[in-house]
N, C-alpha and C positions, 0 to 999 in steps of 0.2 A: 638823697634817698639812701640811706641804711636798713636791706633786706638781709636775713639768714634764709639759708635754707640747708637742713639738716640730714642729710641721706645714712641712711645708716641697714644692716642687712640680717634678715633673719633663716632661722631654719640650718643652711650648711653655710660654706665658704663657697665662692668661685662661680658666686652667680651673674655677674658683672655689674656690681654698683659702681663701679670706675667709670663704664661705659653709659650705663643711664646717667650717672651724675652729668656725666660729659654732655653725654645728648640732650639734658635738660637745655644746660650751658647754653648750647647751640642753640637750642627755640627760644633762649632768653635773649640771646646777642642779636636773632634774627628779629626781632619784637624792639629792638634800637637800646639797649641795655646794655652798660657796663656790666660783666659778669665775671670774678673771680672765682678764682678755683682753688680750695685747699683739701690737705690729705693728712688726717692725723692716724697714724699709725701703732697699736699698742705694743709693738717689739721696745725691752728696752735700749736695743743699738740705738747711738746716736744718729746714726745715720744707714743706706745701704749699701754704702761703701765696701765695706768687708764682707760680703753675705753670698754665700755659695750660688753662683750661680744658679743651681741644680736645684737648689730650692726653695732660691726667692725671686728667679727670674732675672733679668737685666737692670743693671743701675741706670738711671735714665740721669741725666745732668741739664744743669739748669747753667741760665746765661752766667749766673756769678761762679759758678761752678760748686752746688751743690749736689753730693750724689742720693739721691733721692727714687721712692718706690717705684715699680714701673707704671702708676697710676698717673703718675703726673704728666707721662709721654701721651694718656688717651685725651689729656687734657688737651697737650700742646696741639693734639691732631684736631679735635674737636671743637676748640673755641681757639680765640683770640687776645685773649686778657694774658699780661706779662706774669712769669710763675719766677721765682728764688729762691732761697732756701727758708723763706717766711713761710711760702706756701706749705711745705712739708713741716708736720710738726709730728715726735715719738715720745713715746712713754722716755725714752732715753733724754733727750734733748729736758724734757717738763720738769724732771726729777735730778738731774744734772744742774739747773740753773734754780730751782729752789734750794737742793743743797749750798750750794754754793752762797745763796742770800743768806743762809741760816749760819755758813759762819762768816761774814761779815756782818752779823749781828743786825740785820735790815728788820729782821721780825721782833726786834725789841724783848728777848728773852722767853719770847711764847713757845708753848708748844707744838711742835710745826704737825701739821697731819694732813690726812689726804683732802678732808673739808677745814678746809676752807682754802687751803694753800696749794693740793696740787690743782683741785678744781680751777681756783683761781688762777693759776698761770696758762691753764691751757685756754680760759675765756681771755685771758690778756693779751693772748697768740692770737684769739679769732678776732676780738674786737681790731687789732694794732692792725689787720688786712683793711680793714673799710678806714678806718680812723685815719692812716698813714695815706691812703690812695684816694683823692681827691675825685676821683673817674668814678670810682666802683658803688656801683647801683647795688646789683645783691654778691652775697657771699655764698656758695652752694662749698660746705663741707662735709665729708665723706668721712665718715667712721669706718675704720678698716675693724676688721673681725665681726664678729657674730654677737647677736644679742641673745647675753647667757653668758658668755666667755667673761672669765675672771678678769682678764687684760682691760677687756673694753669698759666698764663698770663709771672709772673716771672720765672717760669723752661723753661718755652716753649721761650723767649727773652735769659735766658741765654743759650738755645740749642743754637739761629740762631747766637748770637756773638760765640760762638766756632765753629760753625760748619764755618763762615767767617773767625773766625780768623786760624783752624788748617788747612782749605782747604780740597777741597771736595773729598780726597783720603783718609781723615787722620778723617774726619768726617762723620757720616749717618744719612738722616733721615728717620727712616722705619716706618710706619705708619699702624696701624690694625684698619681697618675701619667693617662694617656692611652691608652685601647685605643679606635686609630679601627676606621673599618669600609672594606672596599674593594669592588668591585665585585661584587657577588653578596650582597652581604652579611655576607663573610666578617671575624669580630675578628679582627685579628692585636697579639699579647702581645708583638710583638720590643721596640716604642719602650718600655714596661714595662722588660723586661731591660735593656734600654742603661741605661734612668733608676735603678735602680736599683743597678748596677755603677758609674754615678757617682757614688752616695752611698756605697757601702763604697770603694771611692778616697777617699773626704772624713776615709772613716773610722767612718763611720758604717751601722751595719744598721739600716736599718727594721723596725720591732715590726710593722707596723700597715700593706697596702696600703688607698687608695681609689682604685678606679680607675676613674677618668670615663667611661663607655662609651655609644653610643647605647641599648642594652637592656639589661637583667637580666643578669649573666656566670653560666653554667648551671657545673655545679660541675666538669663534668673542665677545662673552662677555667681555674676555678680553680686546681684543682691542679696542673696545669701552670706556670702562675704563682708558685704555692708553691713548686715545687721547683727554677724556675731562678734565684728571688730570696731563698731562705733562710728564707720566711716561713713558717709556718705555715698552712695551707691556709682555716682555722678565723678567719685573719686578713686573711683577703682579703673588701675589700666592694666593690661596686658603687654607685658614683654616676651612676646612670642618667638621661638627659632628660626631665625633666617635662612633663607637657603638661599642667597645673594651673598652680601657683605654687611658686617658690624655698622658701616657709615650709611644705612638705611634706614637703622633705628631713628636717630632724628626724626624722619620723613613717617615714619610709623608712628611715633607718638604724636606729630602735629595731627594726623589722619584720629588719631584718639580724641585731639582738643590739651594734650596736657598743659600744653602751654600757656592756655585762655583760664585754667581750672588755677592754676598756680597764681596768675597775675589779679585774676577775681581773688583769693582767699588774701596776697598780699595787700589789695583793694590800689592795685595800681590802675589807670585806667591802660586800658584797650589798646594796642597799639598794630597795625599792619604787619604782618609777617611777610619778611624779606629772606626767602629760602632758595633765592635763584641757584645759586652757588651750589647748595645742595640737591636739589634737579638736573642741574647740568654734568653734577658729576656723575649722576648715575644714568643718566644720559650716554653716560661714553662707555660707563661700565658697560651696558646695555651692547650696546656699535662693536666691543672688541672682535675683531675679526681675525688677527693674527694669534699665533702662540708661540712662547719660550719657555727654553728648559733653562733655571739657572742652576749651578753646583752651587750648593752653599759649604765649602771645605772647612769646617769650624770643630771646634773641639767642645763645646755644651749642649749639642742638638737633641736629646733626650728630652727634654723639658724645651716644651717650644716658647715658654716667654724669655727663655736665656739670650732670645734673638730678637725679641716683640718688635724693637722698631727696624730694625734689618727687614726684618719679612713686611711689616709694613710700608717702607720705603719701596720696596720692592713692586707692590701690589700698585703703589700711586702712581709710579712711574711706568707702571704697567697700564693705567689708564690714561696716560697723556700722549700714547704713541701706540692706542686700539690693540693693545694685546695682552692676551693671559699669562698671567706668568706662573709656572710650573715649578714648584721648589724641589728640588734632588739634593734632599739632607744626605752629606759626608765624611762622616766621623774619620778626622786625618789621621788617628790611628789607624786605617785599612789601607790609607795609603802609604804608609810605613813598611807593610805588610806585603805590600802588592810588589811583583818583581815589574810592573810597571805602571806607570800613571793612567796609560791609557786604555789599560784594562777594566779600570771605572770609571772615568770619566770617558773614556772613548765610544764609540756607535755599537760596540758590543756590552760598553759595563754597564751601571745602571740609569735607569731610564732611556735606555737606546743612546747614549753621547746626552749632549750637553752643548746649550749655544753660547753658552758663557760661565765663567767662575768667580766668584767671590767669595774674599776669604775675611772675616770679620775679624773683629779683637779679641784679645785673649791675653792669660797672662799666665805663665809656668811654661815650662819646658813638653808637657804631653804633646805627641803629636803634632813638633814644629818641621820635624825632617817634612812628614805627610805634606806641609803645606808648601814648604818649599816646593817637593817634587808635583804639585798641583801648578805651582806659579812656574816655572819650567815647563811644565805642560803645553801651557796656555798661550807661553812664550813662542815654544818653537813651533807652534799647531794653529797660530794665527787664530787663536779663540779667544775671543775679548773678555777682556780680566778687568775688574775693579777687588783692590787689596784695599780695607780700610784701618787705621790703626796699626795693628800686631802684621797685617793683611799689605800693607805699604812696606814693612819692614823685612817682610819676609821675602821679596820684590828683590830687595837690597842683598839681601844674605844668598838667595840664585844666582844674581848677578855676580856679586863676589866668586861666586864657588864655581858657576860653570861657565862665566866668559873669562873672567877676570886668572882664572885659574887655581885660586887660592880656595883649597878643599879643604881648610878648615874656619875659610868664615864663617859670623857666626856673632850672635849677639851675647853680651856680656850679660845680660839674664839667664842663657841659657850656658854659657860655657868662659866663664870668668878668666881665663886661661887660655882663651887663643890667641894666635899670632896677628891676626886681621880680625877684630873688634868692630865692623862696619855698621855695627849696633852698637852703641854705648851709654849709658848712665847720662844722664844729665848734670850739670858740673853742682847746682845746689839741692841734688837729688844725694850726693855721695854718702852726707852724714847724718840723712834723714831713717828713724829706725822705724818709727810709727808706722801701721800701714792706713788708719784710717785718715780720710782728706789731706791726704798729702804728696797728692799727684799734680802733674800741670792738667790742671782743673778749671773748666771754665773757656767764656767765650774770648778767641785771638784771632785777630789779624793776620789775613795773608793774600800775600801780591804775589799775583800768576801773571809768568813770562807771555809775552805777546806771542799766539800761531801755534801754542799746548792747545789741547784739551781741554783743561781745566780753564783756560782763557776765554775758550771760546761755548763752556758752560756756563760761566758767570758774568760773562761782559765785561765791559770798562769798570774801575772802582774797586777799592779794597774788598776782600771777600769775609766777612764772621762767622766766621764755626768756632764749633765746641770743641774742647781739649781732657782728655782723660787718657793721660800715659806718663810714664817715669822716663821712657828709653829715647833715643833719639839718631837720626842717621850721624854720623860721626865726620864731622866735618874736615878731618885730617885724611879723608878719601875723597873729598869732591874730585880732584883732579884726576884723577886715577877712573874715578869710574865715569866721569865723563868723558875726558879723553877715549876711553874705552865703547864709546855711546849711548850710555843710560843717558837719559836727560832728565835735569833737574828744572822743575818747573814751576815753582812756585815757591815763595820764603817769606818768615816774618819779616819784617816792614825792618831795613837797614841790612834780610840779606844776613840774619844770624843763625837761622836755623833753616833747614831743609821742611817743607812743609809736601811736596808733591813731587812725583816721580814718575816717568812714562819712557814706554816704551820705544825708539826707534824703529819706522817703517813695519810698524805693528797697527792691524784694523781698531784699537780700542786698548790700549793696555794702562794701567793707570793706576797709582796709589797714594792715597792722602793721608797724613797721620793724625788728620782730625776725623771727626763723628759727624757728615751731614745728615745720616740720619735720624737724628736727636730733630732736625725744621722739618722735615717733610710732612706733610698732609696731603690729606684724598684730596684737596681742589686745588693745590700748588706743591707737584712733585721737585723733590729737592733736583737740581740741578746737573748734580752728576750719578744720581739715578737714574736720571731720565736717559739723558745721554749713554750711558752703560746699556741701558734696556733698548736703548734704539737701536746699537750696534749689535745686540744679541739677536735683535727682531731681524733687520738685515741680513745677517749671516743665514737663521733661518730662513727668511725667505728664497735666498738664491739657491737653498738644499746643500748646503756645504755641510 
């Protein structure tokens, strides 16, 4: 079975096609369906690797270690199917590897242009997803941008050639358009009809509306809808505003039938929907009884997808141990600022204290003192810390500076020149100039000490997580700061690099220099979120 299904989004940007693509995902995998997931993107960077935080949101990284849009993390939360750097594909990547064919002379002296050739490579990208993957029943791809936008022009040309060429059983076009509300209350369907009239100009009819609305669209709405956009009335849903959580959508659209309406038009038959998993989680969402305040001390907090899967992670592990968790955004610039730590994180700063801290990744010097004196905080105040990445490293540079006594450690990204370097470069980082994909990237191994934390998060057995950093703990200090009682708790396989660090006779303190962020999902919270969130719930609960 080789299914397409073509998601693509009209009217504005930021309506959440990531997330319906995802939720479809979900009602398809529950239906016993291999379901892949891809993301073509019209930027032409190669990749998200290099791209401002501040305004493209977080690099999500894949198990081969590509850094990729943060769409692909709704995937990883939402379905089950393996993602790499196949799944992501950019106007940068399409245009890069046609060049490239045209001078090795592959096109045999033709004139290269965007028909046939860029089209063609990006249908060569979607086919190589089913053709290559022996498992995969449908392909649901997401057209990033807007229909109208100059960018999108070539994904949206190479949808209508597949969707002509595989036939309209074997191809979909689902479309998430936009019904605002105006004064009174009233939808108006017109931005719908223009979005939609833009896609049959492309060339393309939409099988399939969703249409984003503040409430439930009652059915003559509907059919109105239907009959100025060709769709079938039966085919119109509503992606209505939650006042729960995003991982409900699923559960809303099966309540629509989308998933019975998609499997009819593919002419697959019928098959039992299996949604326990997604009941049950909102099941606990439902039960949470407890609450935590977490510090998030980061340096991107403006733009909340800078964090997408951090806050995520947070939220899942917030429902494996019935409680809400409270984010207390920190911009570590104020803690720089502050004549003490505890003046914002403390019971007088913001949000009344804080039942835990976490300090996420990061990369430049902004606002590294702030984070240190957050992890010193946390340290001597007995408030459970999880440092992740930049957040583990910073761990290191306190401990250097106020056990150890060395007031100018200090990592060689941020100060190339100190005496105690307890951050350091990576040895085949030194002569690396490029910054894009050229990090340790990607999933690695690592073995955690028996009677850590982190041992007694992941059990017996190697642990895989994902890896996106250049710097690393500096192995010419192990003795010194152990001796001194940091402990080091976990390492690549042989024991060559420093992977985990925690705290001595501390309720929860603990830093990894990978991303479990990147696994975590609503119905299996990553491991040392969970555990970090149980330790903050605890704390709360005794009123400490």
């Amino acid at each position: 079975m080789n299914k397409f299904i073509f998601v693509s989004g009209g009217v504005c940007s930021s309506l959440g096609k990531g997330v319906a693509a995802s939720s479809l995902g979900a009602l398809l995998e529950g239906r016993g369906l291999n379901v892949r997931m891809v993301k073509c993107d019209p930027y032409i960077n190669i990749d998200a690797g290099t791209m401002n935080p501040y305004q493209h949101g977080e690099v999500y990284v894949t198990d081969d270690g590509a850094e990729t849009d943060l769409d692909l993390g709704n995937y990883a939360r939402f379905t089950s199917g393996p993602l790499s750097r196949a799944n992501s594909i950019t106007t940068g990547q399409v245009y890069e590897s046609v060049i490239r064919k045209e001078r090795q002379g592959r096109y045999l002296g033709r004139c290269v242009q965007v028909i046939p050739h860029i089209t063609g490579e990006i249908k060569e990208r979607i086919l190589r997803i089913a053709g290559e993957d022996a498992e995969a029943d449908v392909v649901i791809v997401e057209i990033g941008g807007t229909v109208g936008d100059i960018e999108s022009i070539p994904f949206l040309e190479a949808a209508r050639q597949l969707i002509h060429e595989q036939g309209k059983t074997n191809a979909l076009s689902v479309h998430l358009t936009l019904i605002p509300s105006v004064a009174g209350g009233e939808l108006k369907t017109k931005p719908t009809q223009h979005s939609v009239k833009a896609m049959q100009e492309q060339g393309i009819q939409p099988d399939i509306l969703i249409c984003r609305a503040p409430v439930m669209l009652d059915e003559p709405t509907r059919r109105k809808i239907a009959l100025f956009t060709n769709v079938e009335s039966g085919a119109v849903f509503t992606s209505y505003d939650v006042e729960t959580t995003i991982y409900e959508i699923p559960l809303i659209f099966y309540e629509q039938k989308l998933d019975q309406v998609v499997l009819q038009k593919m002419g697959v038959e019928s098959r039992h929907a299996d949604l326990k998993a997604w009941y049950a989680m909102m099941d606990r969402f439902k039960a949470r009884t407890a609450a935590v305040r977490i510090g998030i001390v980061g340096k991107y907090l403006d733009l909340h997808d800078s964090y997408k899967s951090i806050y995520e992670a947070l939220f899942h592990a917030g429902l494996e141990n019935s409680a809400a968790v409270e984010l207390i955004k920190i911009d570590s610039a104020r803690l720089e600022e502050a004549d003490r730590a505890e003046d914002i994180l403390g019971p007088s700063g913001l949000g009344s204290g804080v039942d835990g801290v976490l300090v996420p990744g990061g990369f430049g010097e902004r606002g590294i003192n702030g984070m240190v004196a957050a992890a010193a905080w946390a340290r001597t105040s007995n408030i459970p810390y999880f440092g992740i990445c930049l957040g583990m490293q910073v761990m290191v540079i306190d401990w250097g500076r106020h056990v150890l006594g060395w007031e100018d450690a200090d990592s060689t990204e941020f100060n190339a020149g100190t005496a105690h370097p307890v951050i350091s470069l990576l040895e085949e980082q030194a002569a690396v100039k490029d910054y894009g994909g050229t990090m340790r990237l990607g999933t690695g191994e690592t073995v955690a000490e028996p009677g850590s934390h982190i041992f007694r998060a992941y059990g017996e057995g190697p642990i895989l997580e994902r890896h996106r950093h250049r710097y690393e703990f500096s192995n010419q200090y192990r003795r010194e700061m152990q001796e001194s009682g940091l402990r080091l708790t976990a390492f690549t396989p042989g024991g060559g690099l420093v992977e985990c660090v925690e705290w001595p006779e501390h309720p929860w303190g603990l830093g990894a220099q990978f991303h479990p962020e990147f696994k975590s999902k609503p119905t299996a919270a990553s491991p040392l979120f969970r555990d970090f969130i149980a330790a903050a719930r605890d704390r709360a609960s005794a009123g400490l």
